[in-house]
N, C-alpha and C positions, 0 to 999 in steps of 0.2 A: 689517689692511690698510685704510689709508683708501679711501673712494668715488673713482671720478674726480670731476673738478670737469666740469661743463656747458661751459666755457669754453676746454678745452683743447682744440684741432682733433685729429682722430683721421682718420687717410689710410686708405685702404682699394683695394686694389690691383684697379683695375678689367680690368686685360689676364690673360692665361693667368700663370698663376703658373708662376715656375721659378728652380731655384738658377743661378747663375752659373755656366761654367765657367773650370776653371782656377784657382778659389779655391784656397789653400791648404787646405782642409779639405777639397776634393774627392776624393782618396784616402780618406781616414777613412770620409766620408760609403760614399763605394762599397765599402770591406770591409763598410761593416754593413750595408747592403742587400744584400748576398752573399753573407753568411754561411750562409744557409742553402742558398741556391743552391751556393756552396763542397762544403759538405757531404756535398749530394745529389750532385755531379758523382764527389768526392773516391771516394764510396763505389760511383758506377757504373764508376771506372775500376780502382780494384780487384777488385771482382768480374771483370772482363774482361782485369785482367794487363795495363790502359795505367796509364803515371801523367797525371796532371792537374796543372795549373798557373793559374793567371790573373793576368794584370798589366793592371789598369784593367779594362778591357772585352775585353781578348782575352785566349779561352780558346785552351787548348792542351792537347791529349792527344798524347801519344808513347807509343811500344812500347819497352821496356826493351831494352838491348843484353842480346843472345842469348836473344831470344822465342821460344818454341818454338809451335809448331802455329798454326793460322788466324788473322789478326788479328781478325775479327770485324768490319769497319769498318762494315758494313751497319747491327747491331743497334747498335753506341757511338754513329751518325750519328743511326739514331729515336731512339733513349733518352736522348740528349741533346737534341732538338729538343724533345721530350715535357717532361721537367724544367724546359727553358730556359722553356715556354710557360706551364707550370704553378706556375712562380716569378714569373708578372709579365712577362717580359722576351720578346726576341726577335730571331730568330736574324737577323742578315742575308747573306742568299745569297751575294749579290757576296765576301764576306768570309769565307768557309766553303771551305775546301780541305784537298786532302787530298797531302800531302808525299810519297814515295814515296821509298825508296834510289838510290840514285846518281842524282841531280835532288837542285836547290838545296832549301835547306828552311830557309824563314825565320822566325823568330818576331818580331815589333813590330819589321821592319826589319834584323834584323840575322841573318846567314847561320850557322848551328847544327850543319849536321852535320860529320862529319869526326870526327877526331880534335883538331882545335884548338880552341880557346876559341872561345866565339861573337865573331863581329866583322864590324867592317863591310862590305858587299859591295864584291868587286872593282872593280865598275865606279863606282861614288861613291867609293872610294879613289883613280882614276883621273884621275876627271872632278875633283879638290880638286888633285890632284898638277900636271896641265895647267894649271888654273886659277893657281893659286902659280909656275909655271914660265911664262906669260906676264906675269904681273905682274911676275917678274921681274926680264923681257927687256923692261918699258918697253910692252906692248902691252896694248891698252884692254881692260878687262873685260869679259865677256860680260851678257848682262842677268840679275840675279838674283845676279849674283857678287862685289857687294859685299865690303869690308873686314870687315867685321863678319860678313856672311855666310860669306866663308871661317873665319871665326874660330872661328864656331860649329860650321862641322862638321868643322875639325881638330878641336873640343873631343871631339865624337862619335868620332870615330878614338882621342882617346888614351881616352878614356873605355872601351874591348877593346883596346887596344892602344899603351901607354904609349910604346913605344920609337917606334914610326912618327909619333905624333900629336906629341910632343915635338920632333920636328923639323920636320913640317910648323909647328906654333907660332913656334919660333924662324924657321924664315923668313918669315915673316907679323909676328914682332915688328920683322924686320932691314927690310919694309916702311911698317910706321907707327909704327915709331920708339917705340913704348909698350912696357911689361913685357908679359913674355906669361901667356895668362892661369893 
C-alpha cells in the first residue's frame, strides 16, 4: 500500500458524527445492530409464550391466539426494558403500549387485530375517500391534500388491500390524467 502523499487535503468531520437517515442501507445497517438485541428479545418471548417481531425500530410482542394462563405483561415490560438498556439502546415511553382485546391494536400504523389482514385504519381510509370525492366534485383541497399526497396514501391502502386502493388509484388517475401508479 503506498503512503499518502503530504499534499492530498484530508477532511476530518468536525460536528457529531452520524449515518444519514433513510439511506438505502439503513435497514441492513439496523438488522446488524440488532441482531443480538433480536435474539435476546426473541428468546425472552418464548420463554413467556409471546412472539416477538421488529420492523425498523418498533418492537412488538403479542400473545399467540388461544393463550392460556396469565399474560405476564409486568415481568415481558422489565425484562424488555432491562435487555433494551443492556443492548445500548432505549426504550421511549411515549411509544411503549400495551394493546389489549377488543380495542384497536396497531403495529407501524396499520390496524392488526381481528380476524382480517392487517390494514389500513378506518378513519384515514375515510379521510382519502372524502378527500378523492371532493376533488372530484370540483372542490379545493384541504391543506396537506395534495395530488401526489393522495397518491401516496391510496398507494398505502392498496399496499393491505388491493381491491380498495385500486380504485381509489383509478380515480385519482381519472383526476390527473397520468397512469396510475
Amino acid at each position: 500500500m503506498a503512503p499518502i502523499s503530504r499534499s492530498v487535503p484530508l477532511y476530518v468531520a468536525l460536528g457529531p458524527r452520524c449515518l444519514p437517515q433513510g439511506a438505502p442501507t439503513s435497514p441492513a445497517l439496523t438488522n446488524t445492530l440488532g441482531l443480538r438485541l433480536d435474539r435476546r428479545l426473541a428468546g425472552l418471548a418464548r420463554k413467556l409464550n409471546w412472539r416477538y417481531t421488529r420492523y425498523a425500530d418498533d418492537l412488538t410482542f403479542s400473545l399467540p391466539a388461544g393463550h392460556n394462563g396469565p399474560p405476564r405483561v409486568g415481568t415481558l415490560l422489565g425484562s424488555i426494558r432491562r435487555i433494551v438498556e443492556n443492548e445500548g439502546f432505549e426504550l421511549h415511553p411515549d411509544k411503549t403500549t400495551v394493546s389489549r382485546p377488543g380495542g384497536r391494536q396497531r403495529i407501524t400504523g396499520l390496524v392488526v387485530n381481528g380476524d382480517s389482514p392487517p390494514r389500513a385504519p378506518r378513519n384515514f381510509r375515510r379521510r382519502l375517500r372524502a378527500a378523492i370525492h371532493n376533488r372530484l366534485q370540483g372542490k379545493p383541497a384541504h391543506e396537506g391534500e395534495s395530488l401526489s399526497t393522495l397518491l401516496g396514501w391510496a398507494a398505502y391502502v392498496f399496499m393491505t388491500n388491493p381491491t380498495e386502493g385500486e380504485k381509489y388509484l383509478a380515480d385519482l388517475t381519472r383526476l390527473d390524467g397520468s397512469p396510475a401508479v
